[in-house]
VMD Tcl script that builds the backbone (N, CA, C; Angstrom):
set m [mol new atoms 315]
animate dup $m
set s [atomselect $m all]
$s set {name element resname resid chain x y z} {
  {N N UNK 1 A -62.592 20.816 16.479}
  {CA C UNK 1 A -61.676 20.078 15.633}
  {C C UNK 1 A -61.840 20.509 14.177}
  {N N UNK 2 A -63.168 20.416 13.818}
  {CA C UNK 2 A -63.338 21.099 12.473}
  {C C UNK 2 A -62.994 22.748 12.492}
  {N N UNK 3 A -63.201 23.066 12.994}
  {CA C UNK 3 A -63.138 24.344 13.586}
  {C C UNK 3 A -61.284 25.227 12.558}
  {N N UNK 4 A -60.708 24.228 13.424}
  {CA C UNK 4 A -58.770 23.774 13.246}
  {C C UNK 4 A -58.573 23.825 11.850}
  {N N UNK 5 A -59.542 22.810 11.803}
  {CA C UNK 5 A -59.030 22.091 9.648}
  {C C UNK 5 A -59.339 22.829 9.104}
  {N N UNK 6 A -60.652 23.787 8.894}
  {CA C UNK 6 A -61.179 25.060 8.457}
  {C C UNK 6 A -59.847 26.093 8.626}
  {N N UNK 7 A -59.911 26.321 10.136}
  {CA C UNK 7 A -58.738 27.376 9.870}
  {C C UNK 7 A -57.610 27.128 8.764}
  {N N UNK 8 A -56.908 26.471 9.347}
  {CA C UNK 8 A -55.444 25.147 8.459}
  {C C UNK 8 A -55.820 25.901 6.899}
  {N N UNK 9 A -57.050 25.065 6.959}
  {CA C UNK 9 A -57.777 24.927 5.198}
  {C C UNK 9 A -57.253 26.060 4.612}
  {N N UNK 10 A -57.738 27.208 5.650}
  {CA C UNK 10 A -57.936 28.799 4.609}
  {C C UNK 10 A -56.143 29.311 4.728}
  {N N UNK 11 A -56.114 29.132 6.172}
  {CA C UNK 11 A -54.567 29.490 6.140}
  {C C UNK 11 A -53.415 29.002 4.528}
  {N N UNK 12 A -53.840 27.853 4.486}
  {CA C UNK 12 A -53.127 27.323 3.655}
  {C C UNK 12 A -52.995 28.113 1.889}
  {N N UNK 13 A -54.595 27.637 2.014}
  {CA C UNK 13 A -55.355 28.334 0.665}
  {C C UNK 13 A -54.543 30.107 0.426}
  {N N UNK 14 A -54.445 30.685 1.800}
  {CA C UNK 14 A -54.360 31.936 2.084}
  {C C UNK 14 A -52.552 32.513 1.631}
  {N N UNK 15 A -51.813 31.228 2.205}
  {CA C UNK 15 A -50.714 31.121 1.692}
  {C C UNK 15 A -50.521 31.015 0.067}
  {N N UNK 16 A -50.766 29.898 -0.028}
  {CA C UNK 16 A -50.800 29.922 -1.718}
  {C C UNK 16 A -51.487 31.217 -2.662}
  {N N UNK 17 A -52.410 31.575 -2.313}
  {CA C UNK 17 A -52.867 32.702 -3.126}
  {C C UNK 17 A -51.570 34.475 -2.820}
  {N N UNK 18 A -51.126 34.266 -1.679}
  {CA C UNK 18 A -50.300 35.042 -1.341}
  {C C UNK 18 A -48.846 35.063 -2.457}
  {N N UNK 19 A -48.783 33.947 -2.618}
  {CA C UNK 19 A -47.019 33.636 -3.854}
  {C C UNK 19 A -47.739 33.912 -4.925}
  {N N UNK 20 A -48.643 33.683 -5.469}
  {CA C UNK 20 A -49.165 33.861 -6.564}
  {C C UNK 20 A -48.993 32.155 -7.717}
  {N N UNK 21 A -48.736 31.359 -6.382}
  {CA C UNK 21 A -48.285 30.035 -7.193}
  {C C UNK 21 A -49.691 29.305 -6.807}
  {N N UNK 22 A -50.287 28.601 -7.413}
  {CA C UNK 22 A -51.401 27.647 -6.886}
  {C C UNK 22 A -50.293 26.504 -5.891}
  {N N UNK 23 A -51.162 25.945 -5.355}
  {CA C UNK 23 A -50.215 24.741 -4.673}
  {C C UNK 23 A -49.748 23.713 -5.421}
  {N N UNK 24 A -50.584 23.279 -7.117}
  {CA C UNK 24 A -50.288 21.628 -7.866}
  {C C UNK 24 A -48.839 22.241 -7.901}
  {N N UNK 25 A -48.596 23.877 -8.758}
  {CA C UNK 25 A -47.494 24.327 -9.434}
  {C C UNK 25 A -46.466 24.287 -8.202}
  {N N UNK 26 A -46.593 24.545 -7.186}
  {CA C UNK 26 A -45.522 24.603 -6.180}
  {C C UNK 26 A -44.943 22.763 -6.285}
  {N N UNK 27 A -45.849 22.123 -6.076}
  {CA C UNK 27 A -45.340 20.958 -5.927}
  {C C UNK 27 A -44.393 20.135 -7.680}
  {N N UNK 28 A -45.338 20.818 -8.397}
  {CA C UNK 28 A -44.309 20.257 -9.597}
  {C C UNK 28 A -43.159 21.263 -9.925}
  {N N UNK 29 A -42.981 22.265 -8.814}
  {CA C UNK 29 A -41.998 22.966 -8.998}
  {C C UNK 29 A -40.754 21.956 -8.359}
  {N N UNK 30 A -41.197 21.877 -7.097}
  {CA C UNK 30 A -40.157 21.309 -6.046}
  {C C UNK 30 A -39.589 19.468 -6.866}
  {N N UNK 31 A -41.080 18.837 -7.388}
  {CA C UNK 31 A -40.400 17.548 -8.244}
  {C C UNK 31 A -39.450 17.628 -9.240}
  {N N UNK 32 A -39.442 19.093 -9.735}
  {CA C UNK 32 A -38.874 19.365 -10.990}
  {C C UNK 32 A -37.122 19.945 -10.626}
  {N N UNK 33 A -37.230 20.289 -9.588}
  {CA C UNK 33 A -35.850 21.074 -9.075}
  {C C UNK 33 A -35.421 19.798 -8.251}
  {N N UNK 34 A -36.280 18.718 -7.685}
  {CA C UNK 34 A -35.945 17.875 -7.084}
  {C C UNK 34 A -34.808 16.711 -7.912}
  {N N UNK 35 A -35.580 16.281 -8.434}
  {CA C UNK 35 A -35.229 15.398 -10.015}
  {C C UNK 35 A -33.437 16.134 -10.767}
  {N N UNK 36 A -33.706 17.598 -11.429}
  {CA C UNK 36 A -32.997 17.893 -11.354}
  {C C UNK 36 A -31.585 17.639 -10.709}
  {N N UNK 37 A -31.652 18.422 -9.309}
  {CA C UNK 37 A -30.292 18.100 -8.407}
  {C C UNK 37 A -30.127 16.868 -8.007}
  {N N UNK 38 A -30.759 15.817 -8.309}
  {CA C UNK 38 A -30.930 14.243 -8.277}
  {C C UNK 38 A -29.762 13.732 -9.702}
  {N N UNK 39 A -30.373 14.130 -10.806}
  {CA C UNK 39 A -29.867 13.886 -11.821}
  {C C UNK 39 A -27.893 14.466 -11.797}
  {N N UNK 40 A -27.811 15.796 -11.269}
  {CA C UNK 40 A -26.612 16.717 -11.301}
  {C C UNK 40 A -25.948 15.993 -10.623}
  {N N UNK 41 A -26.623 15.361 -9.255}
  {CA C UNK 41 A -25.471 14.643 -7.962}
  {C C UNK 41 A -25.020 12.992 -9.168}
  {N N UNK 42 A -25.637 12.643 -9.718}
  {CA C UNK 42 A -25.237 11.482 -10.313}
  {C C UNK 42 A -24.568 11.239 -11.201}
  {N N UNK 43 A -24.711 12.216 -12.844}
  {CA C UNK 43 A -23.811 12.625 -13.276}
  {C C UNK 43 A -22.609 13.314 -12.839}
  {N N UNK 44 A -22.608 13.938 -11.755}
  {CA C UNK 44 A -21.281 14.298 -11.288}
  {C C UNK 44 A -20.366 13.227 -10.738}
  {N N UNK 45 A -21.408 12.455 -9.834}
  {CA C UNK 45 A -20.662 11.027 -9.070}
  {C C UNK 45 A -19.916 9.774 -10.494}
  {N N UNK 46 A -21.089 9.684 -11.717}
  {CA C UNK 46 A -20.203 9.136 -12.992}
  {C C UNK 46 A -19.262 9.741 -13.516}
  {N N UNK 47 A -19.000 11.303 -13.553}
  {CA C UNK 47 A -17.754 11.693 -14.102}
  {C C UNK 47 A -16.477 11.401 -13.143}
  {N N UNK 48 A -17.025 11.786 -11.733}
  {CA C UNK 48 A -15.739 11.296 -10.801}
  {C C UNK 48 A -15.524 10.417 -11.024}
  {N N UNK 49 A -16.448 8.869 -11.084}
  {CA C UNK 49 A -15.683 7.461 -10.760}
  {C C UNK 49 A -15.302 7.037 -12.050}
  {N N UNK 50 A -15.641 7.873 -13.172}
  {CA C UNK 50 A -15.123 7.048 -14.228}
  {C C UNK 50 A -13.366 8.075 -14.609}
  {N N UNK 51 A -13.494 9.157 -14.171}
  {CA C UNK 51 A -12.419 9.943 -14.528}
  {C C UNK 51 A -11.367 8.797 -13.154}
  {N N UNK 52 A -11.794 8.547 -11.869}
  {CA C UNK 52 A -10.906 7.893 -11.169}
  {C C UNK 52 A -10.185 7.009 -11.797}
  {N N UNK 53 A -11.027 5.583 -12.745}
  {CA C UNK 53 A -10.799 4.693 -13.383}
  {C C UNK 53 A -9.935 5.086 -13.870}
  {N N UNK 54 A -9.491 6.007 -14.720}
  {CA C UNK 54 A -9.346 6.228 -15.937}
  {C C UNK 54 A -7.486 6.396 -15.684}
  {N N UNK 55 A -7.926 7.548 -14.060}
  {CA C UNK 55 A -6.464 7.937 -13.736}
  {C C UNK 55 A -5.758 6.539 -13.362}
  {N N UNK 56 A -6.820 6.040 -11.944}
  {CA C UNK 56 A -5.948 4.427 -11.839}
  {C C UNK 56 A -5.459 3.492 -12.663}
  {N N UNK 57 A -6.017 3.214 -14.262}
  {CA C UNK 57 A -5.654 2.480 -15.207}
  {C C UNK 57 A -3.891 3.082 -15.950}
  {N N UNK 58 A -4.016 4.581 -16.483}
  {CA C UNK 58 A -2.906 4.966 -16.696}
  {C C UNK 58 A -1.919 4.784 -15.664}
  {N N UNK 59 A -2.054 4.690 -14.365}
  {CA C UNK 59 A -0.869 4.896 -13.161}
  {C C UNK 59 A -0.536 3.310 -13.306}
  {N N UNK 60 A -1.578 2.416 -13.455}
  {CA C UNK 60 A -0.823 1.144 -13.272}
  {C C UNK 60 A -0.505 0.932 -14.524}
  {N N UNK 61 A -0.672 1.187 -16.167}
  {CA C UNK 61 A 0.128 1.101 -16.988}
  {C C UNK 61 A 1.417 2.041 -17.169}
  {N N UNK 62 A 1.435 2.790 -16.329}
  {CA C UNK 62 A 2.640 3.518 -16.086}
  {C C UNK 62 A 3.981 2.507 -15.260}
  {N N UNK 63 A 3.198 1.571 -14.242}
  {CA C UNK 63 A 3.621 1.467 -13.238}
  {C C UNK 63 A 4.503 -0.027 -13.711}
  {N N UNK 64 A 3.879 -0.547 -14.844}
  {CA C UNK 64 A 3.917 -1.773 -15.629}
  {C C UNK 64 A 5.266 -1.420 -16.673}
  {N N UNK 65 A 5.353 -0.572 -17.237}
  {CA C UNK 65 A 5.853 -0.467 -18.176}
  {C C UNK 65 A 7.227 -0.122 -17.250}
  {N N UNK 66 A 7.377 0.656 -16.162}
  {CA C UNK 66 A 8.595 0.851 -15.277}
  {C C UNK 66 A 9.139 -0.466 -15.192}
  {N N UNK 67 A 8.534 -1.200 -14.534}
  {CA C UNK 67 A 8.534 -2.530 -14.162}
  {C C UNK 67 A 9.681 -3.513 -15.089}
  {N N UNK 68 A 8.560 -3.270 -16.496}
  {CA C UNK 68 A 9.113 -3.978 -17.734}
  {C C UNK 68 A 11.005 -3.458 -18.079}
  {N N UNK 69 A 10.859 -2.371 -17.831}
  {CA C UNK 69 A 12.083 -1.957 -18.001}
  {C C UNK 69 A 12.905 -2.262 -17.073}
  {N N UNK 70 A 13.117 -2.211 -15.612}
  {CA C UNK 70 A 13.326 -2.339 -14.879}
  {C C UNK 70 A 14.055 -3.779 -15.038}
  {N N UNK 71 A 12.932 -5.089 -14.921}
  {CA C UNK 71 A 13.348 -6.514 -15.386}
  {C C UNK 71 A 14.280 -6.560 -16.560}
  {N N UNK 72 A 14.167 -5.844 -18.082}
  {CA C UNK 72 A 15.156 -6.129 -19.002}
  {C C UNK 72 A 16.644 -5.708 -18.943}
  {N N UNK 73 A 16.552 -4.557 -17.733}
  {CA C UNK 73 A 17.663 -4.111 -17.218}
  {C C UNK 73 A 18.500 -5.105 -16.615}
  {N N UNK 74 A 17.493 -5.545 -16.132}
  {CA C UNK 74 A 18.342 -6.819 -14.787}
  {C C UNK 74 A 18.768 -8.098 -15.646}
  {N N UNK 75 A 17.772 -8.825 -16.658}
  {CA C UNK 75 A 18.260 -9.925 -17.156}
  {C C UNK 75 A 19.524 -9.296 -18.324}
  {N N UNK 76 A 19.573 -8.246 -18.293}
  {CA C UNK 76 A 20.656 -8.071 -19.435}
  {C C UNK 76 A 21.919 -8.192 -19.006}
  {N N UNK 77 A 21.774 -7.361 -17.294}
  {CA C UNK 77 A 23.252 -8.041 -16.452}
  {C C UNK 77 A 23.820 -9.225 -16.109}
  {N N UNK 78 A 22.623 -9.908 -16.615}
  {CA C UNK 78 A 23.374 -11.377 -15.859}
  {C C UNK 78 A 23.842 -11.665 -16.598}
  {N N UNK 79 A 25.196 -12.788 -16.110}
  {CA C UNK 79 A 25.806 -13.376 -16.736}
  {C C UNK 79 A 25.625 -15.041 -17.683}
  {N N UNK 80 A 26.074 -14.673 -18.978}
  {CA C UNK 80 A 25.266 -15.756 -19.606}
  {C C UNK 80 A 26.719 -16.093 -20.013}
  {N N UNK 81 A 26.432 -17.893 -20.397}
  {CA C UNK 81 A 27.471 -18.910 -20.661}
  {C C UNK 81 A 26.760 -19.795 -22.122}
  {N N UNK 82 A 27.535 -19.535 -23.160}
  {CA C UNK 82 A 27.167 -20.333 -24.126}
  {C C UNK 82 A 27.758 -22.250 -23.926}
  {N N UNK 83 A 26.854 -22.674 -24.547}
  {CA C UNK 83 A 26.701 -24.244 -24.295}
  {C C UNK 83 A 27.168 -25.020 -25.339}
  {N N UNK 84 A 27.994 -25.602 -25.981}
  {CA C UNK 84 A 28.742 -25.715 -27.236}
  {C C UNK 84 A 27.365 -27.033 -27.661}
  {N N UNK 85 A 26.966 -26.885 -28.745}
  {CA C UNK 85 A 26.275 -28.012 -29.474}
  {C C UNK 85 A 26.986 -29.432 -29.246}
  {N N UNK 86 A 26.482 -30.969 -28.795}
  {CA C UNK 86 A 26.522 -31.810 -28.769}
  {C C UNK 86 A 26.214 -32.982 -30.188}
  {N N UNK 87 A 27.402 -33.054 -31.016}
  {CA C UNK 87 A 27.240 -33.717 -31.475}
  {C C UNK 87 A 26.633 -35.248 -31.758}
  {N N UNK 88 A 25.623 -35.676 -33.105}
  {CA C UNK 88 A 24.722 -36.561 -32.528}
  {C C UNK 88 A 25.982 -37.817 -33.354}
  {N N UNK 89 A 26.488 -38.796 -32.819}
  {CA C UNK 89 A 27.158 -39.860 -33.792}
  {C C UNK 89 A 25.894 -41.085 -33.873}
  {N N UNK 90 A 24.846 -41.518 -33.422}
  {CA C UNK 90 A 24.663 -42.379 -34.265}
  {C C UNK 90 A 22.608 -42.300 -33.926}
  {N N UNK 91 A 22.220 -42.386 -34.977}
  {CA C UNK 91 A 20.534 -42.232 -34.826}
  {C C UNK 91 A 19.814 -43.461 -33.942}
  {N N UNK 92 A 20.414 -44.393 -34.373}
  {CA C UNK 92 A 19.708 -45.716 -32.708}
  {C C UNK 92 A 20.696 -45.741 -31.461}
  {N N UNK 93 A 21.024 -44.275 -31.518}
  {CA C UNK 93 A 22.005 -45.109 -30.160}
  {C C UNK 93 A 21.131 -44.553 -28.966}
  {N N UNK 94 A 21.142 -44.735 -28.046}
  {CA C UNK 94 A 20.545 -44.902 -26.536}
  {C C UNK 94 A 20.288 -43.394 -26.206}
  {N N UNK 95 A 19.035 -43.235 -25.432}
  {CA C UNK 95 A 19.534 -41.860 -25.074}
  {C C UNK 95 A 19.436 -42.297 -23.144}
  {N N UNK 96 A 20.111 -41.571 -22.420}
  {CA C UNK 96 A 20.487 -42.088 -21.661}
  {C C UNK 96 A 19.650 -40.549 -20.265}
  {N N UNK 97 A 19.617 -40.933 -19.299}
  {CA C UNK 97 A 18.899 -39.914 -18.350}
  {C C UNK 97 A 20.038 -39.722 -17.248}
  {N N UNK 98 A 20.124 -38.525 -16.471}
  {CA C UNK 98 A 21.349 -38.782 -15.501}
  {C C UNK 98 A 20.710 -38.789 -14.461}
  {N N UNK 99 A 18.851 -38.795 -14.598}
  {CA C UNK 99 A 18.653 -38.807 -13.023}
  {C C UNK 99 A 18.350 -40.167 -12.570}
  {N N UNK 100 A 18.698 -40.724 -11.286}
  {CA C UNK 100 A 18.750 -42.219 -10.898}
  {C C UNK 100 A 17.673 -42.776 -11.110}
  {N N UNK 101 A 16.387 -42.178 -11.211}
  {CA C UNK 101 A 15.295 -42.757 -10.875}
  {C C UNK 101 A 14.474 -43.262 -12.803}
  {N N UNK 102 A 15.059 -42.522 -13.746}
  {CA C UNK 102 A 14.688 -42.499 -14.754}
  {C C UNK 102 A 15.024 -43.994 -15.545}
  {N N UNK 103 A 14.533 -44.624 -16.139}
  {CA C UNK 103 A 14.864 -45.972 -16.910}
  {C C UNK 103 A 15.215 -45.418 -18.553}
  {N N UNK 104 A 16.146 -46.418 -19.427}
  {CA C UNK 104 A 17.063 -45.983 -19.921}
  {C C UNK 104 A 15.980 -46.916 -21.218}
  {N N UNK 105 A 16.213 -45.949 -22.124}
  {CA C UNK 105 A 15.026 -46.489 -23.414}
  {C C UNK 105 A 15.697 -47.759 -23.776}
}
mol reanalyze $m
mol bondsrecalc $m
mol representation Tube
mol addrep $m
């Protein structure tokens, strides 16, 4: 069993001296490239979702402002009826309700 780990041991050792990298440097190589493409995938994922935002906000103020136009178009067709002013003849006189249920001041 020791025998194994010895081998392993040197094999290993045997590897590393072979790259010319010690093993700490291999490993703060791989944290360092790790981190890295960690950092790249995330900033890329914030430029997408905020560039998404950005498009969805203009499309629905696009979509708003159609809209707006759209409605002033329509109330401009309808037909409107002027209401002639109601003359007032006397300041205590009654004001009166036409719906049945209303009581009369």
């Amino acid at each position: 069993s020791s025998g194994i780990n010895a081998e392993y041991g040197e094999a290993a050792s045997d590897q590393a001296h072979d790259t010319g990298i010690p093993m700490s440097s291999m490993a703060i190589l791989f944290v360092t490239v790790a981190f890295v493409t960690l950092m790249t995938v995330s900033i890329g994922w914030l430029v997408f979702y905020y560039a998404q935002r950005c498009r969805q906000r203009n499309m629905r103020e696009r979509l708003q402002s159609r809209l707006f136009v759209a409605a002033k178009r329509a109330v401009s067709k309808l037909p409107t009826k002027t209401v002639p002013d109601i003359p007032k003849n006397n300041k205590k006189s009654k004001k009166t309700s036409h719906h049945p249920d209303a009581e009369s001041v």
